[in-house]
N, C-alpha and C positions, 0 to 999 in steps of 0.2 A: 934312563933320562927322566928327570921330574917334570912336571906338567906343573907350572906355576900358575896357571889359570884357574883353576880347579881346585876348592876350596878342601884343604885336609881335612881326613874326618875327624881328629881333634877339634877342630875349629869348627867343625857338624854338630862337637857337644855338646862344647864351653858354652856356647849361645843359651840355651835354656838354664843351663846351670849355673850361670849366671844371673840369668831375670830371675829365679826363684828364688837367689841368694838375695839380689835387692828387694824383691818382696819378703822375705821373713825378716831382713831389717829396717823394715818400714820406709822403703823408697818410696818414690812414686815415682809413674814414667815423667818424661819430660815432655813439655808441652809447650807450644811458644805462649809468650807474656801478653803478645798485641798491644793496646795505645792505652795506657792508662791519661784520659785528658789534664789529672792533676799534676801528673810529672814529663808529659809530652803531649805540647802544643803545636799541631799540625794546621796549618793553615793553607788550602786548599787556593793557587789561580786566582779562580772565580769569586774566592772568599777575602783576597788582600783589598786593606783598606782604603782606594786611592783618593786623597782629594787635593785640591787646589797648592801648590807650592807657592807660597808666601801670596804676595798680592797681583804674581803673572795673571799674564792673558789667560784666559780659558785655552786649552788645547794647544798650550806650549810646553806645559811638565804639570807631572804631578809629584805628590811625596806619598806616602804610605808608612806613618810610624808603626812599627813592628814591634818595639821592647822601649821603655822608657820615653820621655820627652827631650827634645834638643834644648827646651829652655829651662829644665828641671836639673839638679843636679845629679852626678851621676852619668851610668853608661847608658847611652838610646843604640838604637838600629836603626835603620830608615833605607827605606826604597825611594828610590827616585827615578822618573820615567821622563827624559826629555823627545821632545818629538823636532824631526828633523826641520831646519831654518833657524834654532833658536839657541842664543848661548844668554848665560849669564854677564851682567857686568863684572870690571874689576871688584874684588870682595876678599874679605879677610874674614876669618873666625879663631876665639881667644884661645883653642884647645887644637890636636893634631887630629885631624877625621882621616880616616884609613878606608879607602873601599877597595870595591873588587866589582869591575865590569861581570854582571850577570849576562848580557848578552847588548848587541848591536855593536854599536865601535862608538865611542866618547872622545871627542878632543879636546885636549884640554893646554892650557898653556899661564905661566906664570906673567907677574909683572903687574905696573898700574897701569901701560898704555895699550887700550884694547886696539889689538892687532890681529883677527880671526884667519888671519893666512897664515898666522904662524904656529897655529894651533895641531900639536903632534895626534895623530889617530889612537887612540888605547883600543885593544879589540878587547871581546868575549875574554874573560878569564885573567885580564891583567889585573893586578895589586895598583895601587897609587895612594900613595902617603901627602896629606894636603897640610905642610907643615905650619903650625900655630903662627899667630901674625903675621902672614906674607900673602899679600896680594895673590891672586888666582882668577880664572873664568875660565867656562866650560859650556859644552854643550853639543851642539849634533849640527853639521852642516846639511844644508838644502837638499844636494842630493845624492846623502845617503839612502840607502836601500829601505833603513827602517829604524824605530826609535830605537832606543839607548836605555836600558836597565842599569843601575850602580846601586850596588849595597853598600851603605856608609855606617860607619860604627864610630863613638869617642864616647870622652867624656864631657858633660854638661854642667855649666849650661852653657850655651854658645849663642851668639849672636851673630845675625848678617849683616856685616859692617863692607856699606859701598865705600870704594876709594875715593869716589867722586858723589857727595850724594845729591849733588845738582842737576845728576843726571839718574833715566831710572833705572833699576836694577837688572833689566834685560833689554837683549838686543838683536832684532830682527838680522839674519845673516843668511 
């Protein structure tokens, strides 16, 4: 009976006569590569840039541009951090933004007439596609547990165009 566990003494050989075969043809061992900063930009937590989302309240959202501008042309990324009571007004933008709940739960609900009851939960990990020209609002009810992370990505430039702009672009909820 063979013992499959137990390495053959072939394979006790090969090992060295191996490594000396790639050292006379000028291998070298392998070694990991680690972070080169010019071809991977790691950005640490503590280190993402958050500041003030448009002209909200202090301590209702922030954004956090990550790769491009929203008002530049071209593709941006952007963080967004809403904190719980607060949604956005109805709003449109000229291009389609694609995110992906990072963490909390976002509600978000289509149309011009803001209606926050009718607002679906998106949790951790969901996709939403915020299709070009059509009314939308979002945001995080009272009492959720904790803010809301969304990664959004398009292309630029985009503007936040209120349905109503009589009225202001956020709403205490």
């Amino acid at each position: 009976m063979t013992d499959f566990s137990a390495p053959d003494r072939r394979d006790l050989l090969a090992a060295p006569l191996l490594a000396m075969a790639g050292a006379l043809l000028g291998a070298s061992p392998a070694r990991a590569a680690g972070v080169d900063p010019s071809m991977t930009i790691v950005v640490p937590p503590a280190d993402i840039p958050w500041q003030p989302l448009y002209n909200f309240p202090a301590g209702m959202a922030e954004q956090a541009p990550m790769f491009g501008k929203i008002g530049d042309p071209g593709q941006y990324f952007v963080l967004i951090r809403w904190h719980q009571g607060y949604m956005s007004a109805p709003h449109f933008y000229e291009t389609d933004r694609l995110c992906v709940v990072v963490s909390g739960t976002w509600y978000v609900a289509s149309g011009e007439d803001f209606v926050p009851e009718k607002a679906v939960p998106v949790r951790a990990g969901s996709f939403v596609r915020r299709v070009a020209g059509t009314p939308h609002y979002d945001g995080v009810i009272k009492s959720a547990p904790e803010p809301c992370i969304i990664a959004i990505t398009g292309i630029g430039p985009i503007h936040y165009h209120l349905t109503d702009p009589s009225k202001p672009g956020w709403r205490e909820v």
